[in-house]
Backbone as CSV, one residue per row, in Angstrom:
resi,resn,N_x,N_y,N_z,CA_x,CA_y,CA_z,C_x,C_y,C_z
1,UNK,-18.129,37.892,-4.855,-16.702,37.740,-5.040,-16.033,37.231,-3.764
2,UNK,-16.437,37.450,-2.216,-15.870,37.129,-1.317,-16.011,35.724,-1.097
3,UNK,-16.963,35.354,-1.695,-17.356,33.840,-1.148,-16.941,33.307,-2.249
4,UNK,-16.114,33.416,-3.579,-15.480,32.806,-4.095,-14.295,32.542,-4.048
5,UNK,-13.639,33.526,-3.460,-12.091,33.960,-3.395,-11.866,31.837,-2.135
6,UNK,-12.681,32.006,-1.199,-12.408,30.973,-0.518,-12.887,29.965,-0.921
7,UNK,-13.609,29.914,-2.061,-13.746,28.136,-2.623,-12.294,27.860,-3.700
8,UNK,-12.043,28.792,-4.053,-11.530,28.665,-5.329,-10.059,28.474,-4.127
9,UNK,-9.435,28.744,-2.820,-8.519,28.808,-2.075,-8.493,27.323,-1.760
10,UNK,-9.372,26.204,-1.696,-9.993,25.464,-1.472,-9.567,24.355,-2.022
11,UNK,-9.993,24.714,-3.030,-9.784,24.059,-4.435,-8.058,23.404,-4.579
12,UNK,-8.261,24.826,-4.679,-6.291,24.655,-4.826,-5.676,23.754,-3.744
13,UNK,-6.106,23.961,-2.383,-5.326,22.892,-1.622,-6.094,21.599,-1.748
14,UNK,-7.264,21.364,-2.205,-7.613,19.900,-2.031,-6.937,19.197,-3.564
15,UNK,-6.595,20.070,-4.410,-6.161,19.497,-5.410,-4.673,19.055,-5.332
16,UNK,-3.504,19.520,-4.408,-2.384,18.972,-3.692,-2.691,17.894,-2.822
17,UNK,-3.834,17.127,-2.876,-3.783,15.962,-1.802,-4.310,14.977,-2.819
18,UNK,-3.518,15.053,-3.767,-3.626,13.692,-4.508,-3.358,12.389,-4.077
19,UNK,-3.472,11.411,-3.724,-2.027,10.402,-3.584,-2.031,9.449,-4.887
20,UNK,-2.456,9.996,-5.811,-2.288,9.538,-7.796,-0.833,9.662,-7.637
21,UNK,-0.062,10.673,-7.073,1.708,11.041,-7.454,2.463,10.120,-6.660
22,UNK,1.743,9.499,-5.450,2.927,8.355,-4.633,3.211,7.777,-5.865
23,UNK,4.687,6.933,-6.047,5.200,6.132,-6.811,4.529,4.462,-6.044
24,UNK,4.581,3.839,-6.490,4.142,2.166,-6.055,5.081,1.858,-5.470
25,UNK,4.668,1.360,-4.639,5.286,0.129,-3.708,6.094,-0.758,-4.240
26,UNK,7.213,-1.041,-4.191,7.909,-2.107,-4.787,8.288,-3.523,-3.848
27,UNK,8.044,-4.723,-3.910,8.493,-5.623,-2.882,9.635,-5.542,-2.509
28,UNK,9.929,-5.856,-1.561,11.295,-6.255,-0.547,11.723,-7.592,-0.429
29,UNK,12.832,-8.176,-0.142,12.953,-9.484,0.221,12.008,-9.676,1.256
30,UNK,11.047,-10.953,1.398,10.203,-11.102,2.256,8.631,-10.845,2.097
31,UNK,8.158,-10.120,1.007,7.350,-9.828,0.657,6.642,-11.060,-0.194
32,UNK,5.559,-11.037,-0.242,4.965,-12.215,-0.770,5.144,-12.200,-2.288
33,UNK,5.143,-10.993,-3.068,5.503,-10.749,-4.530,6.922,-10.791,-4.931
34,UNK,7.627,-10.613,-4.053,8.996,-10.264,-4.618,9.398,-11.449,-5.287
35,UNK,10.307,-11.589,-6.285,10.932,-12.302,-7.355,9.675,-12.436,-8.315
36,UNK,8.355,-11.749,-8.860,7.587,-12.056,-9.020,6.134,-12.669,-8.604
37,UNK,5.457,-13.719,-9.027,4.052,-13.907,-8.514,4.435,-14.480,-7.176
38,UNK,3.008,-14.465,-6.378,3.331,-15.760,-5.868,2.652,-17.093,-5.804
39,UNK,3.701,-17.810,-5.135,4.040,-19.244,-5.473,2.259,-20.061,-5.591
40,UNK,1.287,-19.276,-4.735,-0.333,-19.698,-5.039,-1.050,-18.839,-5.456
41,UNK,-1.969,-19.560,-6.292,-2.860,-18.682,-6.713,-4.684,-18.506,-5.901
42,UNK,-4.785,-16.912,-5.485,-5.800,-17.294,-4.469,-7.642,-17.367,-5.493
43,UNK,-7.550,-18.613,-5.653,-8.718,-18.616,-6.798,-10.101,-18.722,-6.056
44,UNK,-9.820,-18.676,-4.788,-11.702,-18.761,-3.540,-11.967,-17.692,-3.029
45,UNK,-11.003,-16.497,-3.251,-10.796,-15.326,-2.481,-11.228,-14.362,-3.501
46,UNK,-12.534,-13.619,-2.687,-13.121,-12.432,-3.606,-12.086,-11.582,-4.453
47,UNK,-12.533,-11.073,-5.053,-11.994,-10.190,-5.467,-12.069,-8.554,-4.787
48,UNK,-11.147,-8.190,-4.234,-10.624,-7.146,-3.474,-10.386,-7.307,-1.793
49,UNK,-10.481,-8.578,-1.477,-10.005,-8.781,-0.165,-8.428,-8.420,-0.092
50,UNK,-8.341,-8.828,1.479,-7.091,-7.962,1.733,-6.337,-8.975,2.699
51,UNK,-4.730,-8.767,1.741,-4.071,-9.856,2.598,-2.666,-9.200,3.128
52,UNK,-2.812,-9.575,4.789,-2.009,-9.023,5.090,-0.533,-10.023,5.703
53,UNK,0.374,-9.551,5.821,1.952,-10.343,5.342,2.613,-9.147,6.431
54,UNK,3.869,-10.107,7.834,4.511,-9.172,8.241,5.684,-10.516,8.068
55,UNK,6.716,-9.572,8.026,7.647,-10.388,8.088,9.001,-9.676,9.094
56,UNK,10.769,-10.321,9.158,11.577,-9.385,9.933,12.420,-9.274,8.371
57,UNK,13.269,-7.757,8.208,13.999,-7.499,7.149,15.214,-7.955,7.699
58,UNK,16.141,-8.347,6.896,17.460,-8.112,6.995,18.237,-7.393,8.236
59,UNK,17.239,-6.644,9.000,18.249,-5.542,9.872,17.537,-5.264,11.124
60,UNK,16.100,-6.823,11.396,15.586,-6.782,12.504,14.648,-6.325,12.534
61,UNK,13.989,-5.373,11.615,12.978,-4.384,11.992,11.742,-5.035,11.421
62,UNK,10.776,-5.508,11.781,9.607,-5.532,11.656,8.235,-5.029,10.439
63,UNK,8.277,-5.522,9.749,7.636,-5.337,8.512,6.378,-5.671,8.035
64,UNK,5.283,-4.538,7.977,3.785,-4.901,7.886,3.641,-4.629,6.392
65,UNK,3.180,-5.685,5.895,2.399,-5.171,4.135,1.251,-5.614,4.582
66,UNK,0.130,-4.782,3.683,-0.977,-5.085,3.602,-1.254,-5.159,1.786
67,UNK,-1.757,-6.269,1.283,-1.939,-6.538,-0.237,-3.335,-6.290,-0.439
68,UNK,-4.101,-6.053,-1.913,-5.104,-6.206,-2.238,-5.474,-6.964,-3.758
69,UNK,-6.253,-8.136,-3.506,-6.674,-9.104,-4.230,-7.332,-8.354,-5.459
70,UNK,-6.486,-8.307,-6.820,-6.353,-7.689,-7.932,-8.051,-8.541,-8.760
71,UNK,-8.773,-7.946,-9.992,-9.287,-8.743,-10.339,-9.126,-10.418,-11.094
72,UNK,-7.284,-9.766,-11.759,-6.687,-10.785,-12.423,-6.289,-11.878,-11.272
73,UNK,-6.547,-11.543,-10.356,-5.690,-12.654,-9.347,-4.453,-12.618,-8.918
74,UNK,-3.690,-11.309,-8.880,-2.284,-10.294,-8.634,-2.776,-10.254,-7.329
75,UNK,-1.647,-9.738,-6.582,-1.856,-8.931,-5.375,-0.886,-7.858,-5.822
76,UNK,-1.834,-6.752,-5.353,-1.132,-5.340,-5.055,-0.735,-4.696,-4.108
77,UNK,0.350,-4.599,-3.983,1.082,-4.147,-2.696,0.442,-2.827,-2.605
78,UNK,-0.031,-2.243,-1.057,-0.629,-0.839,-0.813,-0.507,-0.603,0.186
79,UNK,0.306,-0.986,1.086,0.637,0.059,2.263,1.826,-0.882,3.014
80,UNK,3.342,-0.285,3.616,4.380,-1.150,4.166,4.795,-0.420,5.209
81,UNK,4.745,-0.656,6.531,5.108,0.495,7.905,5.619,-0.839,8.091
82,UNK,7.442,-0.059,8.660,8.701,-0.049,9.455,8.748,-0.049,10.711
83,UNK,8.991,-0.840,11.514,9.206,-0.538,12.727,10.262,-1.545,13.420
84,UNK,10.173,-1.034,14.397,10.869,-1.892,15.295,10.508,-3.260,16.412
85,UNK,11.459,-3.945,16.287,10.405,-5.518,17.084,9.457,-5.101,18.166
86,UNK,10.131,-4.062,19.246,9.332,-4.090,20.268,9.400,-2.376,19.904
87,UNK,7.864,-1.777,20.315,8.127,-0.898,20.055,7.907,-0.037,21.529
88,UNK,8.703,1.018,21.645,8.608,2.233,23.134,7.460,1.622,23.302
């Protein structure tokens, strides 16, 4: 019983580290998807490579996406860090 009490404790917190519940990424102005597809289609590029896109927003700050090459030939937006031009 003692050595269950701590798997089953276990359990429970590895089952709160989903990241299934993040909501998706939505594009921004500047983003290679936003208004829809984009403008090329990458038809030489494996499938699941990774394309990465920084651009400046509206308000100066510095903008990293990193995409991943869908099987349909989409890119999926999956990760966007904020920052600042120059950073401390």
């Amino acid at each position: 019983m003692k050595a269950l009490l701590p798997a089953l404790f276990a359990g429970a917190l590895l089952a709160g580290c989903s990241s299934a519940d993040r909501p998706a990424l939505e594009p921004i102005p500047g983003s290679i998807t936003y208004g829809g597809k984009p403008r090329t289609k990458l038809t030489k590029s494996p499938v699941g490579s990774v394309v990465y896109n920084q651009f400046y927003n509206g308000t100066g700050q510095r903008v990293e996406e990193t995409y991943i090459l869908q099987p349909d030939r989409s890119l999926k937006l999956v990760r966007r860090e904020i920052g600042p031009d120059f950073p401390d």
